[in-house]
C-alpha positions as CSV (number, residue, x, y, z in Angstrom):
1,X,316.4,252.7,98.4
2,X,314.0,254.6,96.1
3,X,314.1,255.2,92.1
4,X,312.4,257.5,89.9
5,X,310.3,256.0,87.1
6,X,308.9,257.9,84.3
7,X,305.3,257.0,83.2
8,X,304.1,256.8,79.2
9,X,301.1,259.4,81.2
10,X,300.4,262.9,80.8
11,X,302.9,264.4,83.3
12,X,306.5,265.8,82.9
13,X,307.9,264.1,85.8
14,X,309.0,260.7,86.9
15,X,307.5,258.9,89.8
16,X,309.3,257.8,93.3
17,X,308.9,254.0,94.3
18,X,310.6,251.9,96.5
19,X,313.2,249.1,94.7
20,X,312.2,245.4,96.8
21,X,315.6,243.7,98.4
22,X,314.9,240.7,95.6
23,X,314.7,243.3,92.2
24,X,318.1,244.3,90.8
25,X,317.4,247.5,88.5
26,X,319.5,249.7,87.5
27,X,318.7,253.3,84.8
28,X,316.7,252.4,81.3
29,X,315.1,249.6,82.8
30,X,311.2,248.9,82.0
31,X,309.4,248.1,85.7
32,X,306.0,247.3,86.2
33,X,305.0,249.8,89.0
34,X,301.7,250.2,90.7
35,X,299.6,253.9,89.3
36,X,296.5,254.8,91.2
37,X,294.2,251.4,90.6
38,X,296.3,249.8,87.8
39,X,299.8,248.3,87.2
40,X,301.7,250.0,84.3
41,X,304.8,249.6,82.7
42,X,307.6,252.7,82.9
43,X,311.5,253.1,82.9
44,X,313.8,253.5,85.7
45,X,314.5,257.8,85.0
46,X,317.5,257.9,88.0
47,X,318.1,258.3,91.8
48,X,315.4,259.9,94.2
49,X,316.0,262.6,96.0
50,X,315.5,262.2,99.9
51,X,311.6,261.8,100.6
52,X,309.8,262.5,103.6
53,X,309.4,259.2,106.1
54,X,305.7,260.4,106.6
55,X,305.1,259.9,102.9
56,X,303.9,256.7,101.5
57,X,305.7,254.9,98.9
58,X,305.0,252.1,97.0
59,X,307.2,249.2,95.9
60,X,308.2,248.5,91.9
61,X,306.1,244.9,91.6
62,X,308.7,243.6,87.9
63,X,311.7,243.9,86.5
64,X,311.0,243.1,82.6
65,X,314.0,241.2,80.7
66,X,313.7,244.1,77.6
67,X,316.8,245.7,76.6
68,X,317.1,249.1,78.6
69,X,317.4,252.2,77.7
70,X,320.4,254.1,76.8
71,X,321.3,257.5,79.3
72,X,322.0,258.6,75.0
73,X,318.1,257.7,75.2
74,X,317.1,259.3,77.9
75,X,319.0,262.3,77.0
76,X,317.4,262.3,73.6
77,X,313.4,262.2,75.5
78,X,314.4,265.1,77.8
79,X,315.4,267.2,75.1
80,X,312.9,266.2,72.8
81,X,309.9,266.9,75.0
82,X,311.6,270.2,75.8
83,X,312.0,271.1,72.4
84,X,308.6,270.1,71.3
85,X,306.6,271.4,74.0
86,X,305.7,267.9,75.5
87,X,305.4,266.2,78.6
88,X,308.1,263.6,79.2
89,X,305.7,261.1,79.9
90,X,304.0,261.3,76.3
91,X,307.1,261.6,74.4
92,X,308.5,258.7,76.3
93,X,304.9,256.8,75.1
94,X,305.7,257.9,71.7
95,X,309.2,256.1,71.9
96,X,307.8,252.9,73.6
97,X,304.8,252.8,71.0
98,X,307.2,253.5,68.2
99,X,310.2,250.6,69.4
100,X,307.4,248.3,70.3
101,X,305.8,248.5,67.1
102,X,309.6,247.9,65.1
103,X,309.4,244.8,67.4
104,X,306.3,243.1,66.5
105,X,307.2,243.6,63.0
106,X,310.6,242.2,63.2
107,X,309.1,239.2,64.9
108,X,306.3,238.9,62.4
109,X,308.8,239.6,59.4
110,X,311.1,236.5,60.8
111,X,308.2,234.5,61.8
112,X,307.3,234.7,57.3
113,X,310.5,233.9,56.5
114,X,311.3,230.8,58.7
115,X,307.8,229.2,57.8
116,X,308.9,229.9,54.1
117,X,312.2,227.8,54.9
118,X,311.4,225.3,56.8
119,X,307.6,224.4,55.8
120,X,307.8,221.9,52.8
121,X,304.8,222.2,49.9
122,X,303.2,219.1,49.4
123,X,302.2,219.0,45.7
């Protein structure tokens, strides 16, 4: 069976790969997939359309345990990139960069206030 994943690249269409027998994935889900000389990270975009059996496709390496996507989400790129003129693959970067970043700071945020808790001063 074969999925389409969109790339955080320069181009306004996912990519088809081939889903392995021991990866479960289903839409909104972040794969590691192999791009000309480099592994990079993208989102499961939906079903395939039939490909030719003479053409050469490659297999989805990961499955990563993030939260998926929303189809509200992937609604929201589409129409975004539309509206705005830009490829789906950059405005799907801008929304990984963007999420990634509210991440790290959640995590650092939480990391200051547990060390302020639980870390006794010595005076």
């Amino acid at each position: 069976m074969t999925l389409d994943v969109l790339l955080p690249l320069k181009f306004d269409h996912p990519f088809t790969y081939n889903i392995p027998k021991d990866i479960n994935v289903k839409v909104g889900d972040f794969v590691l997939v192999p791009f000309q000389n480099k592994d990079i990270i993208g989102v499961v975009w939906g079903k395939s359309s039939p490909i030719k059996s003479s053409i050469k496709i490659r297999d989805i390496k990961k499955k990563f345990d993030f939260v998926s996507l929303s189809k509200d989400t992937l609604i929201f790129l589409e129409k975004f990139s539309r509206y705005n003129l830009v490829d789906l693959g950059i405005a799907l970067k801008l929304f990984i960069f963007k999420r990634a970043f509210k991440e790290i700071s959640k995590k650092k945020k939480t990391a200051r206030i547990l060390s302020r808790t639980f870390i006794k001063k010595e005076h």
